[in-house]
DSSP file (Angstrom, degrees, kcal/mol; ACC not computed):
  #  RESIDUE AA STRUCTURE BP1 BP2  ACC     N-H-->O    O-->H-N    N-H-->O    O-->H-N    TCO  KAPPA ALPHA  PHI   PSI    X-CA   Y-CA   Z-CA
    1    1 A X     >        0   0    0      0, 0.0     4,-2.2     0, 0.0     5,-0.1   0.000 360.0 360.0 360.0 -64.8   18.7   -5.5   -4.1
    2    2 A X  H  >  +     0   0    0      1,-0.2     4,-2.5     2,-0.2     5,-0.4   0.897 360.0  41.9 -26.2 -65.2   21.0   -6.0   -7.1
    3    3 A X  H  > S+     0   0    0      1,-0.2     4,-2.6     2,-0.2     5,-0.4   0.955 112.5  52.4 -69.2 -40.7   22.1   -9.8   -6.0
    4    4 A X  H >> S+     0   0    0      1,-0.2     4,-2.0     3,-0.2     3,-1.2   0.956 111.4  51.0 -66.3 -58.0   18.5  -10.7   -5.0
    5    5 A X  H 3< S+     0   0    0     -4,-2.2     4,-0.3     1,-0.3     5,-0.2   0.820 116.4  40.1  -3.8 -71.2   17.5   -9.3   -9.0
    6    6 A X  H >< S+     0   0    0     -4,-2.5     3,-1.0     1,-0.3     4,-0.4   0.887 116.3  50.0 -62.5 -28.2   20.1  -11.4  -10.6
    7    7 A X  H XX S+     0   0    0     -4,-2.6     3,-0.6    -3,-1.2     4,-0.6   0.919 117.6  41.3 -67.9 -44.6   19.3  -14.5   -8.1
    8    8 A X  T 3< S+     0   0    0     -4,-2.0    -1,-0.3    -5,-0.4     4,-0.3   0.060 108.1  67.6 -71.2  -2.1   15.6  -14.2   -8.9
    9    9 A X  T <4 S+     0   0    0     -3,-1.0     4,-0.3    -5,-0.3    -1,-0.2   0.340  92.3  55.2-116.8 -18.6   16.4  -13.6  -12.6
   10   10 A X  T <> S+     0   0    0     -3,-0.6     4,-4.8    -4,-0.4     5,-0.4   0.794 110.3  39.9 -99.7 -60.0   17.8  -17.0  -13.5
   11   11 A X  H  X S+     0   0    0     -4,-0.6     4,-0.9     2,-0.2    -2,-0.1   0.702 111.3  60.1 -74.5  -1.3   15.3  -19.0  -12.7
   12   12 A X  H  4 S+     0   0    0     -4,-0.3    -1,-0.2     2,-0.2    11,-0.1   0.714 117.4  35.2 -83.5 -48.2   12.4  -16.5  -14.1
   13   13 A X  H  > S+     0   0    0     -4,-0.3     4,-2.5     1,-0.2     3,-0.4   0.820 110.0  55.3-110.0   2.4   13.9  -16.6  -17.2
   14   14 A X  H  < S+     0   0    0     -4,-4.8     5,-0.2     1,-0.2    -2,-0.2   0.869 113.5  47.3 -58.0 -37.5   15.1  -20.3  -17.4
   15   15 A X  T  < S+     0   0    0     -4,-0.9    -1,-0.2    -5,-0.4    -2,-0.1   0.189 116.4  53.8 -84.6  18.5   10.9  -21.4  -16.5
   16   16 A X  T  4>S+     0   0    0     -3,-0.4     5,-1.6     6,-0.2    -1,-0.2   0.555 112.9  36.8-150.2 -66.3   10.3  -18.5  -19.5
   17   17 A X  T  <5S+     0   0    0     -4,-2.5    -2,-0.2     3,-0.2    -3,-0.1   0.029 116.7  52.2-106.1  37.8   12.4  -20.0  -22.0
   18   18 A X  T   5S+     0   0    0      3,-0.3    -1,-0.2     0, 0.0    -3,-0.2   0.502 121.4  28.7-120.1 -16.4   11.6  -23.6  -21.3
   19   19 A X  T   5S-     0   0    0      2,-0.4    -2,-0.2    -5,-0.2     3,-0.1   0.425 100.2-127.3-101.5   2.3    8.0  -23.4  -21.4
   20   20 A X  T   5S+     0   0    0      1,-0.1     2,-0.2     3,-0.0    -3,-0.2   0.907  89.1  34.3  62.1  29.1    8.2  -20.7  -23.8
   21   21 A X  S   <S+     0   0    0     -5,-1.6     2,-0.4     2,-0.0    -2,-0.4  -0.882  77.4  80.6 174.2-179.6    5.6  -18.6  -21.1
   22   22 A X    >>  +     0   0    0     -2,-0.2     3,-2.2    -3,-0.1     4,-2.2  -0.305  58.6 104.3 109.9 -32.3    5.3  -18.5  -17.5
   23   23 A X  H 3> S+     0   0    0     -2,-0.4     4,-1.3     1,-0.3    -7,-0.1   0.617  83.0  52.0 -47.3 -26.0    8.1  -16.2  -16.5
   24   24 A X  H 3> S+     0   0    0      2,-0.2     4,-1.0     3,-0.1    -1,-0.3   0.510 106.8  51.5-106.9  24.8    5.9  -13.5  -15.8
   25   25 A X  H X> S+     0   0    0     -3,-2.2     4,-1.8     2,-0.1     3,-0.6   0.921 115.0  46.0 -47.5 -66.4    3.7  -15.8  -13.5
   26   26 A X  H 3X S+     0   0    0     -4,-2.2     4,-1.0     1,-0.2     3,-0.2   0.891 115.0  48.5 -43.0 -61.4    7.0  -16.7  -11.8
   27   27 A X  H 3X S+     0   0    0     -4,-1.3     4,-2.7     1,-0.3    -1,-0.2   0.759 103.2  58.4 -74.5 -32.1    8.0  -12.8  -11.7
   28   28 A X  H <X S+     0   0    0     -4,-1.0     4,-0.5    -3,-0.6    -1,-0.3   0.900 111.2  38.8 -53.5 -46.4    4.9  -11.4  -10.3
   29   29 A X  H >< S+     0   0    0     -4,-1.8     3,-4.3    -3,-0.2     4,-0.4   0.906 114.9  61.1 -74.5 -90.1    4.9  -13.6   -6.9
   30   30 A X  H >X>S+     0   0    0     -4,-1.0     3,-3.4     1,-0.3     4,-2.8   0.476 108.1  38.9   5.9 -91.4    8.6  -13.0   -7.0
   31   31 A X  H 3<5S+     0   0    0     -4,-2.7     6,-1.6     1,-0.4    -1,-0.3   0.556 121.4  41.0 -66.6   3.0    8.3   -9.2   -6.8
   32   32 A X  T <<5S+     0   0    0     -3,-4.3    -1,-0.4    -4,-0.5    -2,-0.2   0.058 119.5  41.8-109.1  36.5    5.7   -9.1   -4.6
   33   33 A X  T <45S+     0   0    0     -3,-3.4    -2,-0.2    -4,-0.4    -3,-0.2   0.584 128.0  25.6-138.1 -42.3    6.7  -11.6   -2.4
   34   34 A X  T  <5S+     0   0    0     -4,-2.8    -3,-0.2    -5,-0.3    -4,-0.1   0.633 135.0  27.1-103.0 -51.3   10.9  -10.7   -2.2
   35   35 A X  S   <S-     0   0    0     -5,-1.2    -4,-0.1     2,-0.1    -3,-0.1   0.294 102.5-124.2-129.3  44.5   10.9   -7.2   -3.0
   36   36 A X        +     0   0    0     -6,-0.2     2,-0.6     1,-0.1    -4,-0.2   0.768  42.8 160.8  24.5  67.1    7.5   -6.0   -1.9
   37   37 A X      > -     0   0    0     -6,-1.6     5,-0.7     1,-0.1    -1,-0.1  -0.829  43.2-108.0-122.5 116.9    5.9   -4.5   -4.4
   38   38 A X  T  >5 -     0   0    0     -2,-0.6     4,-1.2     3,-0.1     5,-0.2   0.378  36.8-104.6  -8.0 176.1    2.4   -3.9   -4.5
   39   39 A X  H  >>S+     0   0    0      3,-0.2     4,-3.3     2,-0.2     5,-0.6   0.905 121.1  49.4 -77.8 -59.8    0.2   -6.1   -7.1
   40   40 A X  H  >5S+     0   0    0      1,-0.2     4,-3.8     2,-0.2    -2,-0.1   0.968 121.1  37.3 -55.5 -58.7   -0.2   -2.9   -9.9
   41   41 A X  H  >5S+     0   0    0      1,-0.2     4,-3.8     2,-0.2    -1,-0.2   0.863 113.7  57.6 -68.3 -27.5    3.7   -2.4   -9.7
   42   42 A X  H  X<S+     0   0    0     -4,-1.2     4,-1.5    -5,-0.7    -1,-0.2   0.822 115.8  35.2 -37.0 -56.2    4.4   -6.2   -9.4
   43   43 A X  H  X5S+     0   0    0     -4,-3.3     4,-1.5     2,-0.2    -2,-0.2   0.947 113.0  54.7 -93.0 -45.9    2.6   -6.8  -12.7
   44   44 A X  H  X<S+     0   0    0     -4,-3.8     4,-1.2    -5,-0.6    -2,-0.2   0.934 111.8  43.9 -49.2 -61.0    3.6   -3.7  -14.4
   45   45 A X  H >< S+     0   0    0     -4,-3.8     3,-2.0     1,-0.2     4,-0.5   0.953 108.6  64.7 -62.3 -56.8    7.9   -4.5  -13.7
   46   46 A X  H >X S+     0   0    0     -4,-1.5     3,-3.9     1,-0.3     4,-3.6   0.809  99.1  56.3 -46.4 -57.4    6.9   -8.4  -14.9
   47   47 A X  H 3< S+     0   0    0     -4,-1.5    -1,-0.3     1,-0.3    -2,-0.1   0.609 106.5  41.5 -45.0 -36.1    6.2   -6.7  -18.0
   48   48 A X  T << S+     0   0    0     -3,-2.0     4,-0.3    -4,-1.2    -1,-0.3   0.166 113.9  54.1 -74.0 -10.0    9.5   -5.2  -18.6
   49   49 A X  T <> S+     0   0    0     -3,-3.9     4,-1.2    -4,-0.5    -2,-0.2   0.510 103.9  53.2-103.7 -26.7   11.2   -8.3  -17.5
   50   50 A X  H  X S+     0   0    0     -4,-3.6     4,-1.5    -5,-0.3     5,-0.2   0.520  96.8  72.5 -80.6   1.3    9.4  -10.4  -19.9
   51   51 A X  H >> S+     0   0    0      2,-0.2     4,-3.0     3,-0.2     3,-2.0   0.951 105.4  36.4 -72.3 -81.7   10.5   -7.9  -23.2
   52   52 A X  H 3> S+     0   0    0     -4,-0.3     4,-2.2     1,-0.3     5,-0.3   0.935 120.8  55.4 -51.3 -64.3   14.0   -8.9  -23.3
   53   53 A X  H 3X S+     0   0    0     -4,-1.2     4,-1.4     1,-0.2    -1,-0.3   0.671 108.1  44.8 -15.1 -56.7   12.7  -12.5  -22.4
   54   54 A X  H <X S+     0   0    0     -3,-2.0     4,-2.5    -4,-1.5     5,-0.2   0.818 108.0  54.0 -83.3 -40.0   10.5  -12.7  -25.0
   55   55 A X  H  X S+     0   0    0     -4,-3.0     4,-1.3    -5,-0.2     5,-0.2   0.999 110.7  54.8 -72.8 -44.0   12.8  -11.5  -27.7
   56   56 A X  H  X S+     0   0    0     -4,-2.2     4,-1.4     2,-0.2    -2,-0.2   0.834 109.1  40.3  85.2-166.9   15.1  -14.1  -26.5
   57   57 A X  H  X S+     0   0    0     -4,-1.4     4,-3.2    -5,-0.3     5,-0.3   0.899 112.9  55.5 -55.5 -54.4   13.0  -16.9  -26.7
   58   58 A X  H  X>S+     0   0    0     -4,-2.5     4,-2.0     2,-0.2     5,-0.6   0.940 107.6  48.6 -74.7 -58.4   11.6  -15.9  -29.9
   59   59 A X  H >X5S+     0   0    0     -4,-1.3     4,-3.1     1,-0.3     3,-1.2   0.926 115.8  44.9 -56.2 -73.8   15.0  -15.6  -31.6
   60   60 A X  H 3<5S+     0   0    0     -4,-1.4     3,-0.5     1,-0.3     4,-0.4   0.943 117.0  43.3 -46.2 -55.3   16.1  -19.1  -30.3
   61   61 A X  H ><5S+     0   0    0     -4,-3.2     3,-0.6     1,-0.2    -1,-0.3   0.700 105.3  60.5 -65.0  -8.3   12.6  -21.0  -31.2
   62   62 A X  H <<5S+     0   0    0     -4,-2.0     3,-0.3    -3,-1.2    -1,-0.2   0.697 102.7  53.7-104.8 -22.2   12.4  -19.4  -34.3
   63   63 A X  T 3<<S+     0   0    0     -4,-3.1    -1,-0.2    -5,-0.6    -2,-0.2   0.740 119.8  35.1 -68.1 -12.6   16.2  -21.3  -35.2
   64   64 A X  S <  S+     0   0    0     -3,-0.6     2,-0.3    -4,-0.4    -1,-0.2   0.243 121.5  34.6-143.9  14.0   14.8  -24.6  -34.4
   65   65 A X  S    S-     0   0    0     -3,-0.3    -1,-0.4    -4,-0.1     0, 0.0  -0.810  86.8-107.1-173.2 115.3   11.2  -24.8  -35.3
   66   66 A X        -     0   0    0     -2,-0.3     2,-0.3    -3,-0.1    -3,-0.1  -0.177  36.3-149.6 -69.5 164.0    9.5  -22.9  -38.7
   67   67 A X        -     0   0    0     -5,-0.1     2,-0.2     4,-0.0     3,-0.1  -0.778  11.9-117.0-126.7 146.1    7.6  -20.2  -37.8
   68   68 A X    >   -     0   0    0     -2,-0.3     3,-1.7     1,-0.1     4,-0.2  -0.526  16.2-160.2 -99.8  79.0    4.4  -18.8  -39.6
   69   69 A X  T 3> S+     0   0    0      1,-0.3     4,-2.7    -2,-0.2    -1,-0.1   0.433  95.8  44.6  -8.3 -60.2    5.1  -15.1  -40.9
   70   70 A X  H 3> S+     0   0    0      2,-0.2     4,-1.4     1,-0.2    -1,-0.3   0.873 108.1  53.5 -56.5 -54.8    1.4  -14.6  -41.1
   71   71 A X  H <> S+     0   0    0     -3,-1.7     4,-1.5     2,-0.2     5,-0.3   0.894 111.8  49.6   3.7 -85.3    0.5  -16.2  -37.8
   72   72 A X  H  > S+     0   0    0      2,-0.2     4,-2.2    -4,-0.2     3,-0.3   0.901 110.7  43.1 -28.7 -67.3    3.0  -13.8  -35.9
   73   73 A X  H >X S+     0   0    0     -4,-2.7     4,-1.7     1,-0.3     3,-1.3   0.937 116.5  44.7 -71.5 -59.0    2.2  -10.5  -37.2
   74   74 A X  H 3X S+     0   0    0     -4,-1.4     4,-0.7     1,-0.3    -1,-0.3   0.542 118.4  44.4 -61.5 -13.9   -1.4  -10.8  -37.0
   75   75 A X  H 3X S+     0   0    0     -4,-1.5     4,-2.1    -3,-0.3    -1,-0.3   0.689 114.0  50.5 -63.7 -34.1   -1.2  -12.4  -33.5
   76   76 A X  H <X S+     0   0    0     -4,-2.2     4,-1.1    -3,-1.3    -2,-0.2   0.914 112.3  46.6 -88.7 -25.0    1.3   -9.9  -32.4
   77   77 A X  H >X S+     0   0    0     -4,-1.7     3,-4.3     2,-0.2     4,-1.6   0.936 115.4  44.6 -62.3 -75.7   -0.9   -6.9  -33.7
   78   78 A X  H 3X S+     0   0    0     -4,-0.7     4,-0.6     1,-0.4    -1,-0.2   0.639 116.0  44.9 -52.0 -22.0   -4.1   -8.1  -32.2
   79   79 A X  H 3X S+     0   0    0     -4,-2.1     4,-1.3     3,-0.1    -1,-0.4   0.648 109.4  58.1 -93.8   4.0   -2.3   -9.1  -28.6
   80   80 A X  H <X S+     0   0    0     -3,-4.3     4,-2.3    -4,-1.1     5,-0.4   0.774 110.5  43.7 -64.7 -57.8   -0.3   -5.2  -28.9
   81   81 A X  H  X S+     0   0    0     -4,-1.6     4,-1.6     2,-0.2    -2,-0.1   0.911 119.8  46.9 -52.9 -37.3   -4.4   -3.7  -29.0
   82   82 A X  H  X S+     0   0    0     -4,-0.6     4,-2.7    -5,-0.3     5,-0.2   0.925 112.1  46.7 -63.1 -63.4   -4.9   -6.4  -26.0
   83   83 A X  H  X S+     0   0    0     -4,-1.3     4,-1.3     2,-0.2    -2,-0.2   0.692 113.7  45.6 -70.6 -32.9   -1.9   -5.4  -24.1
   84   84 A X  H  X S+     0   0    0     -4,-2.3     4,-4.3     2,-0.2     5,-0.2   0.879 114.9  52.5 -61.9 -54.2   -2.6   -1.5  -24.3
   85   85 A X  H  X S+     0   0    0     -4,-1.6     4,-0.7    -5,-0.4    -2,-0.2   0.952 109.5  44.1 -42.6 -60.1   -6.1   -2.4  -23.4
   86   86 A X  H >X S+     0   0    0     -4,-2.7     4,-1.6     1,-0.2     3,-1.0   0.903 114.2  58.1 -70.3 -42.0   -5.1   -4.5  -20.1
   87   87 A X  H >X S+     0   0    0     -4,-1.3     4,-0.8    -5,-0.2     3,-0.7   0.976 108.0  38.3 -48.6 -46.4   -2.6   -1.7  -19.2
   88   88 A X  H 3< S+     0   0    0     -4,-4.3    -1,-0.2     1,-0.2    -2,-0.2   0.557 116.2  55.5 -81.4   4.6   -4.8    1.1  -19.1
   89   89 A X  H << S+     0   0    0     -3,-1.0    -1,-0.2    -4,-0.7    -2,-0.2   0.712 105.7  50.2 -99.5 -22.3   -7.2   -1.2  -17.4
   90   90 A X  H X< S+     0   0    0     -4,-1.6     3,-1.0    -3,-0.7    -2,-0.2   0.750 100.6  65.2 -80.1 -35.8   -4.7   -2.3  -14.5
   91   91 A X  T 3< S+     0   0    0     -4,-0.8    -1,-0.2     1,-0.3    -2,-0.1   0.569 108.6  41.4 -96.1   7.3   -3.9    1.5  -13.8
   92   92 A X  T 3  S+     0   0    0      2,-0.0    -1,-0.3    -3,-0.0    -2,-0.2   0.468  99.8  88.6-126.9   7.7   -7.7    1.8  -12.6
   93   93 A X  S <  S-     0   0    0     -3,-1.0     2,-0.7     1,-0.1    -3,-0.0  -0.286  76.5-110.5 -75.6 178.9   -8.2   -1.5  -10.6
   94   94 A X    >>  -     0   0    0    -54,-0.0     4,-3.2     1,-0.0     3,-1.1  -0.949  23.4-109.1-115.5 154.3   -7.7   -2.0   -7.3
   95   95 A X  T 34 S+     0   0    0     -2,-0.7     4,-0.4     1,-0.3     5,-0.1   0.638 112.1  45.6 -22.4 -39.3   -5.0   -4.1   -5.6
   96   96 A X  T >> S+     0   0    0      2,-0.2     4,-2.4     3,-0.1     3,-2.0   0.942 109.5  46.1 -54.6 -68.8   -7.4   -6.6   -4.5
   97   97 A X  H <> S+     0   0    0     -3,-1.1     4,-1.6     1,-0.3    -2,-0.2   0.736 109.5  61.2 -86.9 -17.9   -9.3   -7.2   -7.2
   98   98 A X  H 3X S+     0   0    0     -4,-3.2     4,-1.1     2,-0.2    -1,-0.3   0.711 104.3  49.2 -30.7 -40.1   -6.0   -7.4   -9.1
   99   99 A X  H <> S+     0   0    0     -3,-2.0     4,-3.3    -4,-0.4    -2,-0.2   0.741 114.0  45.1-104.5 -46.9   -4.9  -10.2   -7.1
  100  100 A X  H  X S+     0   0    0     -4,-2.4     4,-1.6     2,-0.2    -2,-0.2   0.784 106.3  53.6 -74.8 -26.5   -8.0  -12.2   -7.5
  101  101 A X  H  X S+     0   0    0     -4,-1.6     4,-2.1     2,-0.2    -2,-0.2   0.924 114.3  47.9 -72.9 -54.1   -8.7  -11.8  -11.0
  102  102 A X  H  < S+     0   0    0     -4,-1.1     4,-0.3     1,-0.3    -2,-0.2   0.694 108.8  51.6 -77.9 -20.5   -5.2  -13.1  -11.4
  103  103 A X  H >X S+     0   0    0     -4,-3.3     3,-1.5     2,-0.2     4,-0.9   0.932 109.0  49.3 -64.1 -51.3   -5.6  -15.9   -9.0
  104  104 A X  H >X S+     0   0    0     -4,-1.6     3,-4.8     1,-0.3     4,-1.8   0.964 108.7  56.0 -47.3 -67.5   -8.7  -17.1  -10.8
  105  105 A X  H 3< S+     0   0    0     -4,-2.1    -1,-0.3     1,-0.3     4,-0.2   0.383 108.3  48.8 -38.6 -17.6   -6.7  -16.9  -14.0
  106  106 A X  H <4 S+     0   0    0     -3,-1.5     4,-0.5    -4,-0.3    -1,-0.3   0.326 108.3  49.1 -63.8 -25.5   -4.0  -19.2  -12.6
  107  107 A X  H <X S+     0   0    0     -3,-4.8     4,-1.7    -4,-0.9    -2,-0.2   0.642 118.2  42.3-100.8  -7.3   -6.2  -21.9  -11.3
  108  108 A X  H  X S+     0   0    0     -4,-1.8     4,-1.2    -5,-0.3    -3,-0.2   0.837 113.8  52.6 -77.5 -29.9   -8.2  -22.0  -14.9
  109  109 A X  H  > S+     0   0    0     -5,-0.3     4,-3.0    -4,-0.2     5,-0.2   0.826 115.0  36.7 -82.3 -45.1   -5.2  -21.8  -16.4
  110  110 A X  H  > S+     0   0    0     -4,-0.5     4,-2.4     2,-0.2     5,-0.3   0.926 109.6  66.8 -71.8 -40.5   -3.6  -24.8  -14.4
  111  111 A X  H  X S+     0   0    0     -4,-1.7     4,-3.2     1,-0.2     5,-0.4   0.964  99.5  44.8 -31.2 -80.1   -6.5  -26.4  -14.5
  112  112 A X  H  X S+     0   0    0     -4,-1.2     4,-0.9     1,-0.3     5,-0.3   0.553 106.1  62.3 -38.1 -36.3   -6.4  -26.8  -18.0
  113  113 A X  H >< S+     0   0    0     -4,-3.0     3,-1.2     3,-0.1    -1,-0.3   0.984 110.1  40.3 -53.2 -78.4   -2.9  -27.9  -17.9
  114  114 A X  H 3< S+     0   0    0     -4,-2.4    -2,-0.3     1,-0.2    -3,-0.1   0.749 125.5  23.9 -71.8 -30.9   -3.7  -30.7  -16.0
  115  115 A X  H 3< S-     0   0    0     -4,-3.2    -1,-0.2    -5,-0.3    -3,-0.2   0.417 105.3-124.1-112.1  11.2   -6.9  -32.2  -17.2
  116  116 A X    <<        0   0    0     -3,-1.2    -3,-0.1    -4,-0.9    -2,-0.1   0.622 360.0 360.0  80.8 128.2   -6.7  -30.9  -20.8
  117  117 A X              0   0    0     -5,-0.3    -1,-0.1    -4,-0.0    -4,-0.1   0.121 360.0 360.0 143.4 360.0   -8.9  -28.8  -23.0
């Protein structure tokens, strides 16, 4: 279990800090896919593997690219309200409908990558 982690761990947070995002896409199929775990627990550990990620990334981008103080904090409060909200909202879904919402949200989201807007 340890060696599959670390092996699974490199590229999760290389696609993380090179797109700046995406690591816990990557880390959700990962843990349900490699080390079976349900959707709810799958998406809950992504969360905890994206912390350290995100601080990081942020550390590094924030050397190489000016940053807006104001921007941050008020972003970070208002996705903190977001992120409490979507937790307590995950612990009463079911597995399914988990999985589907978060597929839809992945082809809108790719969408959008590709043809822009």
């Amino acid at each position: 279990m340890k060696k599959k982690s670390l092996l699974w761990g490199i590229p999760i947070g290389f696609i993380n800090g090179f797109f700046a995002s995406g690591g816990g896409i990557i880390a959700v199929l990962v843990l349900q896919k490699f080390f079976a775990l349900d959707e709810k627990k799958a998406h809950a550990t992504s969360i905890m593997i994206i912390l350290p990620l995100t601080v990081a990334g942020t550390i590094i981008y924030s050397m190489s690219a000016p940053v807006k103080a104001s921007v941050i904090f008020g972003s970070a409060a208002a996705a903190t309200v977001g992120a409490l909200l979507g937790a307590k909202l995950l612990s009463r879904l079911s597995g399914k409908f988990i999985r589907i919402g978060f597929g839809v949200a992945m082809i809108i989201a790719s969408c959008k990558l590709l043809f822009g807007g």
